[in-house]
C-alpha positions in Angstrom: 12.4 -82.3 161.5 14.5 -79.4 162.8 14.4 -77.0 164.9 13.9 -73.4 164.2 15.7 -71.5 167.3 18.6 -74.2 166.3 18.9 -72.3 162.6 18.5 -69.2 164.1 21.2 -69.3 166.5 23.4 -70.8 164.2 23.0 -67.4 161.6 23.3 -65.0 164.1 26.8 -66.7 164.8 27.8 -67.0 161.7 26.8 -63.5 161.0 28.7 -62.3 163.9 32.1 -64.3 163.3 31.9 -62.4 159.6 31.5 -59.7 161.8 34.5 -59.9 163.6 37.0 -60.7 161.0 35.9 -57.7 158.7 36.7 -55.7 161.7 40.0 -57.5 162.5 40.9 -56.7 158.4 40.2 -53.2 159.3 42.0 -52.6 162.0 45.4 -54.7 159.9 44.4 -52.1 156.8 44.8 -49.2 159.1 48.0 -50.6 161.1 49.9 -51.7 157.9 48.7 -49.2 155.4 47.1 -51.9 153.1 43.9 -51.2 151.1 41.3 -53.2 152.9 40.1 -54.3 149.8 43.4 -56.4 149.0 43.6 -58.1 152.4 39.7 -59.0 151.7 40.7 -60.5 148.4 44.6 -62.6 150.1 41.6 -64.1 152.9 39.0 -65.3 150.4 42.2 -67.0 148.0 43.2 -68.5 151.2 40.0 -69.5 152.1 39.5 -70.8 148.7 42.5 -72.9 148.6 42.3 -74.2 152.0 38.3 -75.9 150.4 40.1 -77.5 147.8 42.7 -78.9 149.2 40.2 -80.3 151.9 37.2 -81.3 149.6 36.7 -84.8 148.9 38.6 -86.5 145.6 37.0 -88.0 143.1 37.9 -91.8 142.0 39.7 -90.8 138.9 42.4 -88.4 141.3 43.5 -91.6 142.9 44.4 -93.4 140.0 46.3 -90.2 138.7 48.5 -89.9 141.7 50.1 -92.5 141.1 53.9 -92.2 139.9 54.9 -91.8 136.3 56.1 -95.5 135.5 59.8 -94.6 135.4 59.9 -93.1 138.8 57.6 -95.9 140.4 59.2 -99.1 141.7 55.9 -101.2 140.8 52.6 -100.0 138.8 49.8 -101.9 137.0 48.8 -101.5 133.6 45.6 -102.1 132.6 44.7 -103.6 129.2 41.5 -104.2 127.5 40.8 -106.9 124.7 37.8 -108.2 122.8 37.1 -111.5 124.3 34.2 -112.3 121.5 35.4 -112.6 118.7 38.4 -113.0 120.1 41.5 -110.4 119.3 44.8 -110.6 118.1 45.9 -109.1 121.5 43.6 -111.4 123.3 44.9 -114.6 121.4 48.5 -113.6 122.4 47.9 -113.5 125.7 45.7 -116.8 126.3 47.8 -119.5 127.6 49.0 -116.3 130.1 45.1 -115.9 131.1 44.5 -119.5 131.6 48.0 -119.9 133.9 46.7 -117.3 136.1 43.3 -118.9 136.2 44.2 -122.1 137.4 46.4 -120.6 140.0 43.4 -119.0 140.8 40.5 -121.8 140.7 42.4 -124.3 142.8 43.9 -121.8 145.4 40.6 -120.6 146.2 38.1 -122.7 145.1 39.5 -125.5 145.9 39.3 -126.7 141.8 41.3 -130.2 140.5 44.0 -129.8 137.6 41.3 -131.8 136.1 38.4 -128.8 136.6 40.6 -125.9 134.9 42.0 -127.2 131.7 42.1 -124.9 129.3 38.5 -126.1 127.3 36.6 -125.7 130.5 38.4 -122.1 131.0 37.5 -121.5 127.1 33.7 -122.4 127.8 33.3 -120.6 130.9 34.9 -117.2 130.4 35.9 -116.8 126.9 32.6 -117.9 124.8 29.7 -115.2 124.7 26.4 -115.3 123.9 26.4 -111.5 123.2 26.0 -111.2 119.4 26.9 -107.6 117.7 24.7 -105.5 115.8 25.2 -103.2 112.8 24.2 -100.4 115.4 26.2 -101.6 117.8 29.7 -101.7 115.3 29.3 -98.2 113.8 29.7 -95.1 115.7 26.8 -92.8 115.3 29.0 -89.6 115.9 31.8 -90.7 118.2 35.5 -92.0 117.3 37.1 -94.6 118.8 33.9 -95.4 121.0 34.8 -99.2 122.0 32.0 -101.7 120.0 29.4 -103.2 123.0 30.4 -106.9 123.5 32.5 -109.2 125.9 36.2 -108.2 126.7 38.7 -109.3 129.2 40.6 -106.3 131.5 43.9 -107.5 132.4 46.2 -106.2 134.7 49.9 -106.2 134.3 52.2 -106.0 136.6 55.3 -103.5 135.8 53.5 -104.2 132.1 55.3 -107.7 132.2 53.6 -110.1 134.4 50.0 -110.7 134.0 48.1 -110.8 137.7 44.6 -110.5 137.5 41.7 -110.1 134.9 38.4 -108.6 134.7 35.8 -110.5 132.7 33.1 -107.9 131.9 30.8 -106.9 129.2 29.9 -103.1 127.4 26.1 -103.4 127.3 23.9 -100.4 126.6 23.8 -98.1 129.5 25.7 -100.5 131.7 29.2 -102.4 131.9 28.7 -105.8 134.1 31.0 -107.3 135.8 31.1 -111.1 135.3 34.1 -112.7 137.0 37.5 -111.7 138.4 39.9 -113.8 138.5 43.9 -113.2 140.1 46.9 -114.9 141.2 46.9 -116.1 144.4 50.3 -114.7 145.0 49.0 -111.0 145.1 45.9 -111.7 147.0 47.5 -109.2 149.6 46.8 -106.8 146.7 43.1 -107.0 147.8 42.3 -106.8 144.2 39.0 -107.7 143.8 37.6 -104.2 145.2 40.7 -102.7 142.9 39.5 -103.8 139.9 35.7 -102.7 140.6 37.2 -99.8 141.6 39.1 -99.8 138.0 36.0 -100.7 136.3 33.8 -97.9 137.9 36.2 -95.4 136.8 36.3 -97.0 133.1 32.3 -96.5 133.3 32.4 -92.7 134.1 35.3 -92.3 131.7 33.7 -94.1 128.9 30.6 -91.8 129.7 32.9 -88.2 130.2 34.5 -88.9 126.6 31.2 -90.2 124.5 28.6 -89.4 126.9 26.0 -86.8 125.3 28.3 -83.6 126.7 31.4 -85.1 125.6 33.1 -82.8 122.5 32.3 -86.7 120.9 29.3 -87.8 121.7 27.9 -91.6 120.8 24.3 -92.1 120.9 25.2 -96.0 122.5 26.9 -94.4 125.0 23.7 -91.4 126.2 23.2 -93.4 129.2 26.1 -95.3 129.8 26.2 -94.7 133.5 25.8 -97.5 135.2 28.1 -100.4 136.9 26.4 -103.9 137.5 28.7 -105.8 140.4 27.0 -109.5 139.6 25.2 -111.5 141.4 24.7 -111.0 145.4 24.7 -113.8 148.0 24.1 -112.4 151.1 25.9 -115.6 152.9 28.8 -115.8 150.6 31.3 -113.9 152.5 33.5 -113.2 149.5 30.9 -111.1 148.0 30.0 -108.6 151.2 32.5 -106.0 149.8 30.2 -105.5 146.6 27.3 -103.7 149.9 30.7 -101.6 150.3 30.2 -99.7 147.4 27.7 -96.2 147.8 25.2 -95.5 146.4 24.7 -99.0 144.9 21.1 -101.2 144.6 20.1 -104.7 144.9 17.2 -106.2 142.0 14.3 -107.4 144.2 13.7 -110.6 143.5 9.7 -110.6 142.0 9.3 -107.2 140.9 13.0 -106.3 139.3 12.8 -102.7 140.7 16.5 -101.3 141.9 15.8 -100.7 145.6 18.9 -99.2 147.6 21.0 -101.6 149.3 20.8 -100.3 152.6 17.0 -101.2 152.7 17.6 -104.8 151.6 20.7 -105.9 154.2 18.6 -106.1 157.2 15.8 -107.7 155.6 18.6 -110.1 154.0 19.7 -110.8 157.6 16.5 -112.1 159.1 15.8 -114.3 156.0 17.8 -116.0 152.6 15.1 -115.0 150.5 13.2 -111.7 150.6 11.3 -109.3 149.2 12.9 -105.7 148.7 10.0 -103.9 146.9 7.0 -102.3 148.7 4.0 -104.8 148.3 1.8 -102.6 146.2 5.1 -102.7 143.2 4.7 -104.7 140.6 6.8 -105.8 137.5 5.8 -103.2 135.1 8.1 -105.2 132.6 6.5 -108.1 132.7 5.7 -110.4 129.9 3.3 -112.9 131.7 0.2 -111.2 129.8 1.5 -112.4 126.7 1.4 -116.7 125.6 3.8 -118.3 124.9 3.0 -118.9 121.3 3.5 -114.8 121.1 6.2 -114.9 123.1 7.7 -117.1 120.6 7.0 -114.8 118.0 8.4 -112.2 119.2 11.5 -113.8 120.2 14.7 -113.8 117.7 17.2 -116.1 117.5 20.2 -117.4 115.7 21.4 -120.5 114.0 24.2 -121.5 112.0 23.4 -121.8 108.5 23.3 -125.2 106.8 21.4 -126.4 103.4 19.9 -128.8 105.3 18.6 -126.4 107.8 16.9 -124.2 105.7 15.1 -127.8 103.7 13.0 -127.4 107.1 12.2 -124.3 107.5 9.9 -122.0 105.4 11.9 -119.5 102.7 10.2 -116.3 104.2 11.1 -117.3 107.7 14.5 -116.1 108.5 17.2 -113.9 106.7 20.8 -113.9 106.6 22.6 -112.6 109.5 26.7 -111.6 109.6 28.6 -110.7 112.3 31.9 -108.3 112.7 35.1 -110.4 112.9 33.2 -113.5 112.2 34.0 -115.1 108.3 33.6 -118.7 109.0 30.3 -119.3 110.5 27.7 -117.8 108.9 24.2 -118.0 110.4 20.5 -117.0 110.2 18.1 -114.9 112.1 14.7 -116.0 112.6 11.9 -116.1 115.4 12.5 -118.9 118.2 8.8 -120.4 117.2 10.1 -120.6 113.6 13.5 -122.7 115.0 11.3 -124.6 116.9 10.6 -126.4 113.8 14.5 -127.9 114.4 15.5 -126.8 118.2 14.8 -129.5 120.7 12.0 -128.9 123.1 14.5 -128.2 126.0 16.2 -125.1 123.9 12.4 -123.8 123.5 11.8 -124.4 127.0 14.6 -122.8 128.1 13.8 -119.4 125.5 10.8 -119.0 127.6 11.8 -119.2 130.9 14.6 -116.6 129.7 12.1 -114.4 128.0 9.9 -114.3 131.0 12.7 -113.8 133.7 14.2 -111.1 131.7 11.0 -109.3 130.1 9.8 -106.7 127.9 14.0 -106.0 127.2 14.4 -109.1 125.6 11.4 -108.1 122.7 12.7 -104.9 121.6 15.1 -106.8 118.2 18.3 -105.6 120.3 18.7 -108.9 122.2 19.2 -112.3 120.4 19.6 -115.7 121.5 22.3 -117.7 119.9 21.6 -121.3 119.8 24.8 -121.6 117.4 28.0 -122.0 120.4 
């Protein structure tokens, strides 16, 4: 609603202070002997300068005003590496990683010695079930594209000491933040909203240099414009600062729809659990009109290749299946209903309560579950 007096008024002011100054310019021309037309040309350079300096920066300009790193007395350098399959880099680094994660673990969490060895830090943040595809491994048009997959961002301080590391994943159209983890020591840092911050910008820069404008464009990388922050627990204090973040959306619970967070706080506030979607919306990727026996069907799946595997399942049933980076374990695609011939009936139980949480996603051949970690 507005009103239309209001807009009026407010052109016939503006209309009256351009007025004025042309006027003022005049009278300076004729005063100093300058051709109006110059003086009219030194205000709008002025004026144009004075609306950059004051318009608002973008994420990226932050970052680049930093110092260069021989004038600075501190910076942080920030290194990715392929998690899954792990890296050369990555391997190097490991025992550093898992230092800095127990540090981190027991300080906050209050984790024993006991919880944080280095197996439970292997299974928890270093296994993947994300499995690469042939797609996935060779650019369509793009160089240097990074392959979609699991990676660790680590953050070096002065490029010597390791003090915090992202643990996110390149999916298509979205990178997703899975853990952060830092030394206590540098807690004053706040660097939990530094490294979303970090891996925001990595989104839009991944997108500027292979999105479909870029002089490079990758077709993986058409819609890569989106930054998932994790789960949200409204309770949890640790997580409010993710509701910080504009514009940003929370998943309503029953219908998946992205509905903007500042519609789902105040219903969060009055109850745990609550419904952000209008009540007509419905899941339109829903997969409860199909059985289970389709489901299955549809469903792929991987398992590590044995002789005595393939004795019990039926030759046209599965094909060979090889992975980048990965020599010493080679496995077999197949449907889940196929496996279910050796998987246990948990494992199929737990394939169908995936494939129905997740959706129609799961059924397009792009997404595979890996019953081989």
């Amino acid at each position: 609603m507005h009103n239309t007096s209001t807009v009026l008024r407010s052109n016939s002011a503006r209309r009256q202070r351009w007025t004025r100054l042309q006027h003022h310019l005049r009278e300076r021309s004729l005063r100093e002997g300058v051709p109006f037309a110059r003086l009219m040309q030194e205000y709008w350079t002025r004026r144009n300068k004075r609306l950059e300096k004051n318009k608002p920066k973008q994420l990226e300009e932050y970052f680049n005003l930093a110092q260069p790193k021989d004038k600075a007395k501190h910076f942080l350098e920030v290194r990715l590496c392929r998690s899954a399959p792990r890296s050369s880099v990555f391997n190097s680094t490991l025992v550093a990683e898992h230092e800095v994660y127990a540090a981190y673990q027991m300080a906050v969490h209050g984790d024993s010695a006991d919880d944080v060895k280095m197996s439970q830090f292997l299974r928890f943040l270093v296994q993947s079930p994300l499995v690469s595809s042939d797609s996935d491994r060779v650019p369509k048009t793009g160089e240097g594209a990074p392959s979609f997959g699991s990676y660790h961002q680590q953050y070096w301080l002065d490029g010597e000491k390791l003090i915090a590391v992202g643990v996110v994943d390149l999916l298509p159209g979205c990178l997703s933040s899975v853990y952060l983890f830092y030394h206590p020591d540098y807690a004053f840092l706040r660097l939990g909203t530094y490294a979303a911050l970090r891996e925001i910008a990595f989104v839009r820069d991944l997108y500027r240099r292979y999105g479909p404008t870029s002089p490079h464009p990758d077709t993986r990388f058409a819609d890569f414009i989106y930054y998932y922050a994790g789960y949200y627990i409204h309770s949890c204090q640790k997580m409010r600062y993710k509701a910080l973040f504009s514009p940003s959306s929370l998943a309503c619970p029953e219908t998946y729809h992205w509905v903007p967070v500042e519609r789902c706080i105040p219903l969060l506030d009055q109850h745990p659990f609550a419904r952000f979607s209008d009540p007509a919306e419905v899941d339109e990727d829903s997969v409860d009109n199909l059985s289970d026996s389709e489901l299955l069907s549809r469903l792929q799946c991987l398992l590590p290749r044995s002789d005595s595997l393939l004795q019990c399942l039926p030759s046209r049933g599965y094909s060979p299946w090889t992975e980048e980076g990965v020599t010493d374990a080679p496995r077999i695609l197949l449907s889940v209903r196929v496996a279910s011939r050796v998987l246990t009936d948990r494992a199929v139980s737990q394939a169908l309560h995936w494939a129905r949480l997740v959706g129609r996603i799961c059924l397009n051949g792009r997404i595979k579950i890996n019953f081989g970690n």
